[in-house]
Backbone as XML, in Angstrom:
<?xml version="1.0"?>
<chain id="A" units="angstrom">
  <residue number="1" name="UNK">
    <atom name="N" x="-69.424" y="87.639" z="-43.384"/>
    <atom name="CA" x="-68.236" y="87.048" z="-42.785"/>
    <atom name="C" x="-67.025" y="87.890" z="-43.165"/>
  </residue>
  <residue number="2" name="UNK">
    <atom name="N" x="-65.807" y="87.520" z="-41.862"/>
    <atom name="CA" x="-65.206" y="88.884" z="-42.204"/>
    <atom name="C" x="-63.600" y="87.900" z="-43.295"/>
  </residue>
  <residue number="3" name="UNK">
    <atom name="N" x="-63.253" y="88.835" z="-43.953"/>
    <atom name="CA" x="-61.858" y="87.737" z="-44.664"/>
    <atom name="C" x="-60.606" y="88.352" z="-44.007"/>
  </residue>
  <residue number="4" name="UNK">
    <atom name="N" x="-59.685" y="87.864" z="-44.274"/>
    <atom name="CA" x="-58.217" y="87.978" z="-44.678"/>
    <atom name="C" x="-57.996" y="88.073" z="-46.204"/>
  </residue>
  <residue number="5" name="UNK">
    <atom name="N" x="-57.218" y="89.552" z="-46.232"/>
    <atom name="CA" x="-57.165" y="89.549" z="-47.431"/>
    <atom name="C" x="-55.607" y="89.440" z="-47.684"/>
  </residue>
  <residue number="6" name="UNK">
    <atom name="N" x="-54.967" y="88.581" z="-48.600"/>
    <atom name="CA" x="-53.803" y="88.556" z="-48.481"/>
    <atom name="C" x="-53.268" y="88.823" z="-50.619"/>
  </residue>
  <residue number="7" name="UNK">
    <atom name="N" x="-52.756" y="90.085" z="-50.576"/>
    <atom name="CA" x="-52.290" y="90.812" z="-51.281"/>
    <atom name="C" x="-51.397" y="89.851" z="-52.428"/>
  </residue>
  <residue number="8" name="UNK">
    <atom name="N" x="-51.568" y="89.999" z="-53.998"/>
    <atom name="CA" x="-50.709" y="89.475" z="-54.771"/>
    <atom name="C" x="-49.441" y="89.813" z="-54.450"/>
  </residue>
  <residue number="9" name="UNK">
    <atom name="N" x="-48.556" y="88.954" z="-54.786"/>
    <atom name="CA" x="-46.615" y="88.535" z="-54.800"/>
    <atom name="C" x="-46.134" y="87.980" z="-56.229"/>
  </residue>
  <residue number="10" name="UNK">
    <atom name="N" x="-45.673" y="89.176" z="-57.048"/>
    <atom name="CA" x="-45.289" y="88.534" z="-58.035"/>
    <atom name="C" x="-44.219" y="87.348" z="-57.940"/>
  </residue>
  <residue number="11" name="UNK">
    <atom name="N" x="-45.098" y="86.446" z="-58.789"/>
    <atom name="CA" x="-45.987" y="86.344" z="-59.924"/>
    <atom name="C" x="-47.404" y="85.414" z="-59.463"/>
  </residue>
  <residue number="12" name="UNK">
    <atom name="N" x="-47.661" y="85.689" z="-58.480"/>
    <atom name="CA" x="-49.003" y="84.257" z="-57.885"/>
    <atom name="C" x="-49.860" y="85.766" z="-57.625"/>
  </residue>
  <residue number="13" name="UNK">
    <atom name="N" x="-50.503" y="84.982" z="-57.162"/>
    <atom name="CA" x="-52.123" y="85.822" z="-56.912"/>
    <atom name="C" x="-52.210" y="86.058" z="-55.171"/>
  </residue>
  <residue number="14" name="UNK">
    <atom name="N" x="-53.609" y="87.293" z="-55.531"/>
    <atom name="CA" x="-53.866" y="87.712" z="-54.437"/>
    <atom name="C" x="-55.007" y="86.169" z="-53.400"/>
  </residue>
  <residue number="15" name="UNK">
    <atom name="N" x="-55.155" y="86.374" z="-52.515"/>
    <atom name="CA" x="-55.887" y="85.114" z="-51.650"/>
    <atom name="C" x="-56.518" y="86.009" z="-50.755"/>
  </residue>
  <residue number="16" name="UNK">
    <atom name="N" x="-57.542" y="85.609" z="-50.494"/>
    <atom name="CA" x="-58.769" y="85.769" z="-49.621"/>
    <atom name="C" x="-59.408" y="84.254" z="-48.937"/>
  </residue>
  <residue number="17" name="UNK">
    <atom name="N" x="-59.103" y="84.765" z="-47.019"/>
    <atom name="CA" x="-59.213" y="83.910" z="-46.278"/>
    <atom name="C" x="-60.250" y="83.782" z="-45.652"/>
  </residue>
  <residue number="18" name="UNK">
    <atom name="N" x="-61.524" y="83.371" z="-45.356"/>
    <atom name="CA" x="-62.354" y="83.423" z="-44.327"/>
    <atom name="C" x="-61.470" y="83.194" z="-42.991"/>
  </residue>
  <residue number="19" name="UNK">
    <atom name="N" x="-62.081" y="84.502" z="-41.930"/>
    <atom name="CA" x="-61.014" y="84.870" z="-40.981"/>
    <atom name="C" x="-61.604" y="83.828" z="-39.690"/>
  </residue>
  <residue number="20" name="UNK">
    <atom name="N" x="-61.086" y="82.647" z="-40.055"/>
    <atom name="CA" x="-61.169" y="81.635" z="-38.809"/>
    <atom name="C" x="-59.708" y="81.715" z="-38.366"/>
  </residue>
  <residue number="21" name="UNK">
    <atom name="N" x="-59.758" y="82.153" z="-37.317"/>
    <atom name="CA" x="-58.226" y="82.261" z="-36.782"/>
    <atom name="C" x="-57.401" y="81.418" z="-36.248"/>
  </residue>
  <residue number="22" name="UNK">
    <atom name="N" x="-58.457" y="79.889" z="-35.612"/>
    <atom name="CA" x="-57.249" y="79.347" z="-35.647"/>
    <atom name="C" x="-56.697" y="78.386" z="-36.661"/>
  </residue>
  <residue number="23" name="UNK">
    <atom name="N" x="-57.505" y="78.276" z="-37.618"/>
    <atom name="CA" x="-57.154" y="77.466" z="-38.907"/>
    <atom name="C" x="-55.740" y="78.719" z="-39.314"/>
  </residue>
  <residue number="24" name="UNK">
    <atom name="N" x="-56.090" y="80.010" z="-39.354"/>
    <atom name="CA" x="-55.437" y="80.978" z="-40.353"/>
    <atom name="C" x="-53.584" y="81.005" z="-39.139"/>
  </residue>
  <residue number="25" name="UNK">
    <atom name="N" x="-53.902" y="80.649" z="-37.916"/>
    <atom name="CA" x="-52.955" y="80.607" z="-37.455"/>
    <atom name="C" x="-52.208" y="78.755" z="-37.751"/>
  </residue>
  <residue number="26" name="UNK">
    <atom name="N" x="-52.627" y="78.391" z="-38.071"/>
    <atom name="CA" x="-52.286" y="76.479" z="-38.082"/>
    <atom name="C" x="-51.653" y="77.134" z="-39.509"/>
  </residue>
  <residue number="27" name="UNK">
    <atom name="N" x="-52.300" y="77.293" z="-40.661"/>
    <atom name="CA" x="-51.771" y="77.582" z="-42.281"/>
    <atom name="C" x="-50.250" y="78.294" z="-41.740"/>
  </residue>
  <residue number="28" name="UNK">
    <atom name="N" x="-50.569" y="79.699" z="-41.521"/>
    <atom name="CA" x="-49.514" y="80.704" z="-40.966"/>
    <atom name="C" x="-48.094" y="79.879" z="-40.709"/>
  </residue>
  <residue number="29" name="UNK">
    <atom name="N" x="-48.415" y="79.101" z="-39.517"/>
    <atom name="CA" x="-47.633" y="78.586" z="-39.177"/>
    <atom name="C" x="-46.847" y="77.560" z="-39.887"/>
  </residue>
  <residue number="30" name="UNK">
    <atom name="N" x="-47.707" y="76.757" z="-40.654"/>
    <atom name="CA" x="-46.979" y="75.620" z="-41.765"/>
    <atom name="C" x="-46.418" y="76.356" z="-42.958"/>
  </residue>
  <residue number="31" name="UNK">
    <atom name="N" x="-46.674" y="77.293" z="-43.477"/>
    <atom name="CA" x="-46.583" y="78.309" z="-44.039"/>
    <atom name="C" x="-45.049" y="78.604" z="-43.981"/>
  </residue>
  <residue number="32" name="UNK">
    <atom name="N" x="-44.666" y="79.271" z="-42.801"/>
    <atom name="CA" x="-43.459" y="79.788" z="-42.155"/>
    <atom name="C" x="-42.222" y="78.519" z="-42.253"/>
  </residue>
  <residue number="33" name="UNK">
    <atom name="N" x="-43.217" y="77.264" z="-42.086"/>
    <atom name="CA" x="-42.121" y="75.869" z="-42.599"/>
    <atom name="C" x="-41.809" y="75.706" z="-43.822"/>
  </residue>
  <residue number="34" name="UNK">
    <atom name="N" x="-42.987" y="75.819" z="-44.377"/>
    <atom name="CA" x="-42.520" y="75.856" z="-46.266"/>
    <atom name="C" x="-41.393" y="76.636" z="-46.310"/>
  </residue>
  <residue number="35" name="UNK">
    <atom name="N" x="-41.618" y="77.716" z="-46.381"/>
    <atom name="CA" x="-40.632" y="78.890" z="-46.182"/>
    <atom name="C" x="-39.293" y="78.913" z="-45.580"/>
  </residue>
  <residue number="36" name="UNK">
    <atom name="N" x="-38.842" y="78.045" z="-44.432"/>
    <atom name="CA" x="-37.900" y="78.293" z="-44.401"/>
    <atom name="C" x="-37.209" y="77.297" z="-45.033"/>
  </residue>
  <residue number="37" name="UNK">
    <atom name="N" x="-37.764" y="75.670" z="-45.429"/>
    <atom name="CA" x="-37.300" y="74.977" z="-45.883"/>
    <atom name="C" x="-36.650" y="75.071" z="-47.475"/>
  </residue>
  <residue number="38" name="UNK">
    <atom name="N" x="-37.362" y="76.038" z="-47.888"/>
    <atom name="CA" x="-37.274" y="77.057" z="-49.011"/>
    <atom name="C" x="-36.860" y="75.826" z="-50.488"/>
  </residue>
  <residue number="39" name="UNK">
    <atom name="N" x="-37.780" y="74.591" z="-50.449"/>
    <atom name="CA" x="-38.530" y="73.826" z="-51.841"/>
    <atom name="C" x="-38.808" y="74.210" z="-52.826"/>
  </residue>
  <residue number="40" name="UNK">
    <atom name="N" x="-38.626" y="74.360" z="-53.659"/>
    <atom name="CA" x="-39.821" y="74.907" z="-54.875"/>
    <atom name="C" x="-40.699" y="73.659" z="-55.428"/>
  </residue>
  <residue number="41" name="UNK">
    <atom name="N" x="-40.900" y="72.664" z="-54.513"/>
    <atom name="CA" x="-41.989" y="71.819" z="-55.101"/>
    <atom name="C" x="-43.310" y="72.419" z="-54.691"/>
  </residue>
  <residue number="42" name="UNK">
    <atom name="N" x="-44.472" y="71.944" z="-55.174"/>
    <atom name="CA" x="-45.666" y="72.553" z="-54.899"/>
    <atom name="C" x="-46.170" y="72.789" z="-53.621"/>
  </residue>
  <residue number="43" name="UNK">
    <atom name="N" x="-46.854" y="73.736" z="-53.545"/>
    <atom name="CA" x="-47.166" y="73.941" z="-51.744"/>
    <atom name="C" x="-47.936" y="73.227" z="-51.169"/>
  </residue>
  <residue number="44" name="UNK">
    <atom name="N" x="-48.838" y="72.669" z="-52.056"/>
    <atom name="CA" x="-50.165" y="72.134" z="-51.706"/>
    <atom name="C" x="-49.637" y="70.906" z="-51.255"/>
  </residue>
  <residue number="45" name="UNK">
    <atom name="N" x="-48.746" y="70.308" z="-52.077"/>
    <atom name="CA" x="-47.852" y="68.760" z="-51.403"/>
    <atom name="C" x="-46.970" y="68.901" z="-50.231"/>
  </residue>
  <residue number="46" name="UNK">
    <atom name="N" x="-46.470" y="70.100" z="-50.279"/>
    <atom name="CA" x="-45.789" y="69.882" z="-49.059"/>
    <atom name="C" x="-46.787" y="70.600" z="-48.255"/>
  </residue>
  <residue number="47" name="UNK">
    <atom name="N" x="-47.590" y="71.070" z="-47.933"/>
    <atom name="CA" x="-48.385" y="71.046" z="-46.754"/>
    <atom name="C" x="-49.367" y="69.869" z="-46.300"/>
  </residue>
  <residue number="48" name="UNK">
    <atom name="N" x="-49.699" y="68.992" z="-47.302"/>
    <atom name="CA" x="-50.158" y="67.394" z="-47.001"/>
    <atom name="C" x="-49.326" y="67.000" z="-46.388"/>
  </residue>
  <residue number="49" name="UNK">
    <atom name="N" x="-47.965" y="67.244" z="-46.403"/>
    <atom name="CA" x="-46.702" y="66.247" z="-45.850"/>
    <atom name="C" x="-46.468" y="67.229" z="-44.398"/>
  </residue>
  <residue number="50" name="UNK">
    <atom name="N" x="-46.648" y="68.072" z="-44.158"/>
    <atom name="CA" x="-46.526" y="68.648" z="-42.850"/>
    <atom name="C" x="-48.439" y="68.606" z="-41.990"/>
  </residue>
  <residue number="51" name="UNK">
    <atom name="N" x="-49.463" y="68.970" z="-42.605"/>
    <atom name="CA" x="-50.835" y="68.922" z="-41.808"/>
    <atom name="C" x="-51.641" y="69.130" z="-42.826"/>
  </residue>
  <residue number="52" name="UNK">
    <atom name="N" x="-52.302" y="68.113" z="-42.832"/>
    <atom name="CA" x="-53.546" y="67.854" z="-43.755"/>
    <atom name="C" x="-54.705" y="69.121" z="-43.020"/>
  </residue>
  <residue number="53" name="UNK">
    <atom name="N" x="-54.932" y="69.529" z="-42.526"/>
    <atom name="CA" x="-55.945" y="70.107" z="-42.031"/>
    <atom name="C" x="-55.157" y="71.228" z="-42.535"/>
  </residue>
  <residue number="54" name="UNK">
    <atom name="N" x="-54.197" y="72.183" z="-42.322"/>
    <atom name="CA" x="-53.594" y="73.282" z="-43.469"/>
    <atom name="C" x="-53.866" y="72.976" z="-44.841"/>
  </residue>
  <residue number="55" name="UNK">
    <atom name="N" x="-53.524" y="71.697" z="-45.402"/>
    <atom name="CA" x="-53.399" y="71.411" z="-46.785"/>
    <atom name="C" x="-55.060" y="71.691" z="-47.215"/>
  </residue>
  <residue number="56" name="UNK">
    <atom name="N" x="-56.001" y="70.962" z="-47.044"/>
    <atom name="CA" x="-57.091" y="71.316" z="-47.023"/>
    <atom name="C" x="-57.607" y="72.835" z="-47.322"/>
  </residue>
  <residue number="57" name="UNK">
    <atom name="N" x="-57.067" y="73.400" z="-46.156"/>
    <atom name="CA" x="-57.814" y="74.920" z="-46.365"/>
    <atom name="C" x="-57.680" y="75.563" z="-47.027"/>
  </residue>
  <residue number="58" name="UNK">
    <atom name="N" x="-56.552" y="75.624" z="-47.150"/>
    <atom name="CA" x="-55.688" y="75.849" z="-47.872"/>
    <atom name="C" x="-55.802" y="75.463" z="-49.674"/>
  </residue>
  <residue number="59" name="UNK">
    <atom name="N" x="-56.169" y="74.677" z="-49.901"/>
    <atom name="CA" x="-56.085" y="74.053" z="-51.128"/>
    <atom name="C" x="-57.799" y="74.726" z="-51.783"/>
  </residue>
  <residue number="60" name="UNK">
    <atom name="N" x="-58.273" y="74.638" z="-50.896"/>
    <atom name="CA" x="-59.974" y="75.053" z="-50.911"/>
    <atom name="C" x="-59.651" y="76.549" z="-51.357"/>
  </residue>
  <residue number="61" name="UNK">
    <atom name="N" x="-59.066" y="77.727" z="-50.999"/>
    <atom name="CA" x="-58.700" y="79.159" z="-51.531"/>
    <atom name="C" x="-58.195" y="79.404" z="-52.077"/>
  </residue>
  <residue number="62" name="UNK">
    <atom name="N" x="-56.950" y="78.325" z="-52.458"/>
    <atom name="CA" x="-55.631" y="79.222" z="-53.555"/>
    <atom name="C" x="-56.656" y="78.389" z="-55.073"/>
  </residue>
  <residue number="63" name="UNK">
    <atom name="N" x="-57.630" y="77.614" z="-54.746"/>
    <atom name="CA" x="-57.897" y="77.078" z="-56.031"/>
    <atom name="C" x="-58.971" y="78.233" z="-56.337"/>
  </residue>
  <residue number="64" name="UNK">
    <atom name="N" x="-59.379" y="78.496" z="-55.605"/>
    <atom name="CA" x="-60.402" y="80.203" z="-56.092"/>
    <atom name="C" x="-59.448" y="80.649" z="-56.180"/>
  </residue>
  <residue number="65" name="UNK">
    <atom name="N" x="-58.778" y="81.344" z="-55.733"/>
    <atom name="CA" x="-57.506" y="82.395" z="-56.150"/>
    <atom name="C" x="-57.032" y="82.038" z="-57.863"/>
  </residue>
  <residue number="66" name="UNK">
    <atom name="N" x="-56.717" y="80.545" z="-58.278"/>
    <atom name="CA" x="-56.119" y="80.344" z="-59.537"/>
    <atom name="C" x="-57.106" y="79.515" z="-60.747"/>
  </residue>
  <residue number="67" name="UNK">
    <atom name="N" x="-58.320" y="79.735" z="-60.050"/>
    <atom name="CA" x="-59.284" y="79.614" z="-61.002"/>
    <atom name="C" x="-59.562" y="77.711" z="-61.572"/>
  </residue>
  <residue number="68" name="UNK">
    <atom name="N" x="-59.593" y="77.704" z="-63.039"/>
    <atom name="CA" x="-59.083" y="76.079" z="-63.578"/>
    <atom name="C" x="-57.595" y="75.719" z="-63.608"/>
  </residue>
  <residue number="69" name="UNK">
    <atom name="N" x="-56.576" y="76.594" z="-63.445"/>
    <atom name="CA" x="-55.151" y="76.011" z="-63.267"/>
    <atom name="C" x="-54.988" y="75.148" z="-62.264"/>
  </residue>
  <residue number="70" name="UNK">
    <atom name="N" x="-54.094" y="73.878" z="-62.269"/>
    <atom name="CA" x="-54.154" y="73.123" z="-61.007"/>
    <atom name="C" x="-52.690" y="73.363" z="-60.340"/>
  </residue>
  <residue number="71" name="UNK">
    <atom name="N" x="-51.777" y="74.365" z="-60.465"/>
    <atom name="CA" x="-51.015" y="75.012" z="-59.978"/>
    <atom name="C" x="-50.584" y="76.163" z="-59.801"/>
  </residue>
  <residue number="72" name="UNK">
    <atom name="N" x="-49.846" y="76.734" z="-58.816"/>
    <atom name="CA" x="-49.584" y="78.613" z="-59.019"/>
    <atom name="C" x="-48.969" y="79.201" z="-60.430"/>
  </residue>
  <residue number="73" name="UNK">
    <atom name="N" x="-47.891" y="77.897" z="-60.590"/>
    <atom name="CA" x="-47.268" y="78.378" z="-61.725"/>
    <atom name="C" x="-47.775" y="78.135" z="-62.709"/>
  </residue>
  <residue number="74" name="UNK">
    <atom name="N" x="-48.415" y="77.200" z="-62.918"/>
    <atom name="CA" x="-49.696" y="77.611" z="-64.240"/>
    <atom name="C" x="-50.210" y="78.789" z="-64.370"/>
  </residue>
  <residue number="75" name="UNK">
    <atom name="N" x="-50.520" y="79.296" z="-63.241"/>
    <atom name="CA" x="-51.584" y="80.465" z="-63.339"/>
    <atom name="C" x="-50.350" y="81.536" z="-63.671"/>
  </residue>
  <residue number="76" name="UNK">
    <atom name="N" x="-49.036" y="81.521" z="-63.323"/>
    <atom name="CA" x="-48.483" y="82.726" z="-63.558"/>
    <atom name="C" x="-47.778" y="82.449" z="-64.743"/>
  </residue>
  <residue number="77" name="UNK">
    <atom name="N" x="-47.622" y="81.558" z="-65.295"/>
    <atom name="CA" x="-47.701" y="81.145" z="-66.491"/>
    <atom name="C" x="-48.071" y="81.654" z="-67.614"/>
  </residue>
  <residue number="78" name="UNK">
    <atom name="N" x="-49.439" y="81.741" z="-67.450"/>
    <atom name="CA" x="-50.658" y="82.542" z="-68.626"/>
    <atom name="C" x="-50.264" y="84.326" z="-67.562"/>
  </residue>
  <residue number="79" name="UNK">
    <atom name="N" x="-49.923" y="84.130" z="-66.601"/>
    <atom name="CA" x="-50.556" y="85.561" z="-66.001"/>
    <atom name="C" x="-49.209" y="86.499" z="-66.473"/>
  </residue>
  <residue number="80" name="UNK">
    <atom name="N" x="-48.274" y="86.247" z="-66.676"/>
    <atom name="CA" x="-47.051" y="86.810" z="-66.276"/>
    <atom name="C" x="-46.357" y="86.560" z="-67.586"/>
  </residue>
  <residue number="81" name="UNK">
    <atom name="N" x="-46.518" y="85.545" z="-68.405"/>
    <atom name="CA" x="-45.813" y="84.978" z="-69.519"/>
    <atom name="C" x="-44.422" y="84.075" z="-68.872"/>
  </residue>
  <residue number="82" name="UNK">
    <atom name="N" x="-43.739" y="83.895" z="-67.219"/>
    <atom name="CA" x="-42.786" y="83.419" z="-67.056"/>
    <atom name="C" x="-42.678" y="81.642" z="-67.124"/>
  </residue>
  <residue number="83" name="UNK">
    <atom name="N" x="-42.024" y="81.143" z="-67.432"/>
    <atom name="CA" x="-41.797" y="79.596" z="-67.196"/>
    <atom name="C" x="-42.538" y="79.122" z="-66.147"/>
  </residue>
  <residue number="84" name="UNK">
    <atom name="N" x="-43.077" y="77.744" z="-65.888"/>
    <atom name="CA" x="-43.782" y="77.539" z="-65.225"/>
    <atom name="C" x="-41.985" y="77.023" z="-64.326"/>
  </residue>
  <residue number="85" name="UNK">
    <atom name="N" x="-41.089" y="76.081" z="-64.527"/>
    <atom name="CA" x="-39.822" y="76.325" z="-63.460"/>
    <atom name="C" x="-39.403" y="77.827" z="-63.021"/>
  </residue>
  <residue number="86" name="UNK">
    <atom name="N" x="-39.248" y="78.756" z="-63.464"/>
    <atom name="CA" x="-38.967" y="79.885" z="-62.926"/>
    <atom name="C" x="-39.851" y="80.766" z="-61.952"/>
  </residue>
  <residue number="87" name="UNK">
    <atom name="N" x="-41.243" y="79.687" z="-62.359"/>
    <atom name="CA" x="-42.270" y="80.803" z="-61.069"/>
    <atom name="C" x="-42.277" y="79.691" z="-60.169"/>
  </residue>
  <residue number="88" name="UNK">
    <atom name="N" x="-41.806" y="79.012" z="-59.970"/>
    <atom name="CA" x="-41.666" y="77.596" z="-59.036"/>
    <atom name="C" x="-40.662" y="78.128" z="-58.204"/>
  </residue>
  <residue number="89" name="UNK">
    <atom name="N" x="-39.676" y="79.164" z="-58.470"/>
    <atom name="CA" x="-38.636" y="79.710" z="-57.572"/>
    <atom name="C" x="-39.060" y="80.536" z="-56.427"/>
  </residue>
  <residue number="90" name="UNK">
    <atom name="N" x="-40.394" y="81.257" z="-56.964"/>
    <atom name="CA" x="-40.790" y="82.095" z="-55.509"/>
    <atom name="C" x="-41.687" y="81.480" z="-54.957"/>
  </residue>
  <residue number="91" name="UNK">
    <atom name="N" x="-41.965" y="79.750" z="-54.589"/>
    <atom name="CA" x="-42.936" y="79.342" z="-54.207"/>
    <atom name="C" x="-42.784" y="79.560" z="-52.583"/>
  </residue>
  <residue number="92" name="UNK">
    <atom name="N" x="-41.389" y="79.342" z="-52.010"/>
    <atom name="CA" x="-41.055" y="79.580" z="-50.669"/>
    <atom name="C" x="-40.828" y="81.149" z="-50.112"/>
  </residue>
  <residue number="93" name="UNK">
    <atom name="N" x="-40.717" y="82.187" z="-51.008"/>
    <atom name="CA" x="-41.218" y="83.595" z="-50.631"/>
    <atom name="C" x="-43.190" y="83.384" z="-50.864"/>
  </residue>
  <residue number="94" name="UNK">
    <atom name="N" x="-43.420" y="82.756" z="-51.832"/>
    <atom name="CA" x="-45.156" y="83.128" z="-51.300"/>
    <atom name="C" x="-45.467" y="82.595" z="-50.523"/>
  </residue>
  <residue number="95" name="UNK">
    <atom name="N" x="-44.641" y="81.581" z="-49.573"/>
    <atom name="CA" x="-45.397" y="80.854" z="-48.757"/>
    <atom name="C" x="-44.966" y="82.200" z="-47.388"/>
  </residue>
  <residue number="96" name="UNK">
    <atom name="N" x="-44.271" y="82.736" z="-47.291"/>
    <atom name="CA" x="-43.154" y="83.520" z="-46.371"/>
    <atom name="C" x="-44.559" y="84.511" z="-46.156"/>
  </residue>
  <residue number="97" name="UNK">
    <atom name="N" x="-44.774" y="85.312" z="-47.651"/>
    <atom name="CA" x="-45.680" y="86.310" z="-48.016"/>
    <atom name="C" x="-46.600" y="85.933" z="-46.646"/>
  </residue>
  <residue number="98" name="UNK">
    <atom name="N" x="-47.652" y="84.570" z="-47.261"/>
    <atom name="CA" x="-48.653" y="84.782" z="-47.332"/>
    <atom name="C" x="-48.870" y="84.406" z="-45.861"/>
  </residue>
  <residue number="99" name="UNK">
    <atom name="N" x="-47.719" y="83.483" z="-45.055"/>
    <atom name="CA" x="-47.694" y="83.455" z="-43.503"/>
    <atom name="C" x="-47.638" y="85.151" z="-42.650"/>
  </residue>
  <residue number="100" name="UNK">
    <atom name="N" x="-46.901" y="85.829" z="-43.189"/>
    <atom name="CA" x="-46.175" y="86.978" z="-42.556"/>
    <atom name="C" x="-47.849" y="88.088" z="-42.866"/>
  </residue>
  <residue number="101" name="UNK">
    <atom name="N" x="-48.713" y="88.079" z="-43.780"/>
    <atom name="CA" x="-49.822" y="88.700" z="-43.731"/>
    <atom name="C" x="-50.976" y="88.005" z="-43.133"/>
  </residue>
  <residue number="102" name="UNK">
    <atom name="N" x="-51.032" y="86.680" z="-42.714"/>
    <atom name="CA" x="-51.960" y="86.530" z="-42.201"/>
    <atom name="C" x="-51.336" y="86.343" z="-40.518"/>
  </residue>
  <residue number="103" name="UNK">
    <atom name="N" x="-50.014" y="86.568" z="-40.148"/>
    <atom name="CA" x="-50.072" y="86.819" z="-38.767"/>
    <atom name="C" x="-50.073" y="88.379" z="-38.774"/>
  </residue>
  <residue number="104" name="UNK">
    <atom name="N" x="-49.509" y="89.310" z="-39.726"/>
    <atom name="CA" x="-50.072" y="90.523" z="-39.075"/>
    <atom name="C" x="-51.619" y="90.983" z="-39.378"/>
  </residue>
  <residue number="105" name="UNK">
    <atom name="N" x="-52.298" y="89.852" z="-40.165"/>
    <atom name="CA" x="-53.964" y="90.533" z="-39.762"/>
    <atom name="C" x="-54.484" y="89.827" z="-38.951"/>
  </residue>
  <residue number="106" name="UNK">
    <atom name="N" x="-53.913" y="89.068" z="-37.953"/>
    <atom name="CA" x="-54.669" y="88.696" z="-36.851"/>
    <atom name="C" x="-53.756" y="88.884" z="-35.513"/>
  </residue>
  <residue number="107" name="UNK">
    <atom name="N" x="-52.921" y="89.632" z="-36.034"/>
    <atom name="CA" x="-52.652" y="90.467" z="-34.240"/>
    <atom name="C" x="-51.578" y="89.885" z="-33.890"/>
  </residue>
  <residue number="108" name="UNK">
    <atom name="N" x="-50.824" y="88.337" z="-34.309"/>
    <atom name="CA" x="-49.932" y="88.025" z="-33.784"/>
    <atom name="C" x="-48.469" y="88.133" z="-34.206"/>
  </residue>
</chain>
């Protein structure tokens, strides 16, 4: 099966997508909402609050991506040594990131 590979953003991790495109375009797109709404509450909650079917898929990869941490900023936490509030600041650039690479690996 083929992935999406979507590249680390300091301070969060790299993500790898199984390339179902229109799930990866539904995420993308909620994605681009996180982002502009520009929150630093967790992503995983605010994508329950915009489409459970994003939140889901979503929640299923970034938790491989961050292993036993049950948040990004946990993981960049131990990964990075920064505050878990201060890595909470680029939660709406990784959401930006990780929309803006999975529409340019699927063409749109």
């Amino acid at each position: 099966m083929s992935h999406i590979h979507v590249p680390a953003m300091y301070p969060f991790p790299a993500i790898d997508f199984p390339e179902d495109i229109p799930q990866l375009r539904n995420l993308a797109h909620y994605l681009k909402v996180l982002g502009d709404r520009g929150l630093c509450h967790p992503m995983c909650l605010q994508l329950d609050g915009l489409n459970h079917n994003a939140h889901l898929f979503f929640l299923d990869l970034i938790s491989e991506a961050i292993g036993t941490f049950g948040y990004i900023t946990s993981w960049a936490n131990l990964k990075h040594g920064i505050s878990k509030n201060e890595a909470s600041k680029f939660r709406p650039e990784y959401a930006y990131h990780i929309s803006r690479s999975i529409y340019e690996q699927i063409g749109d």
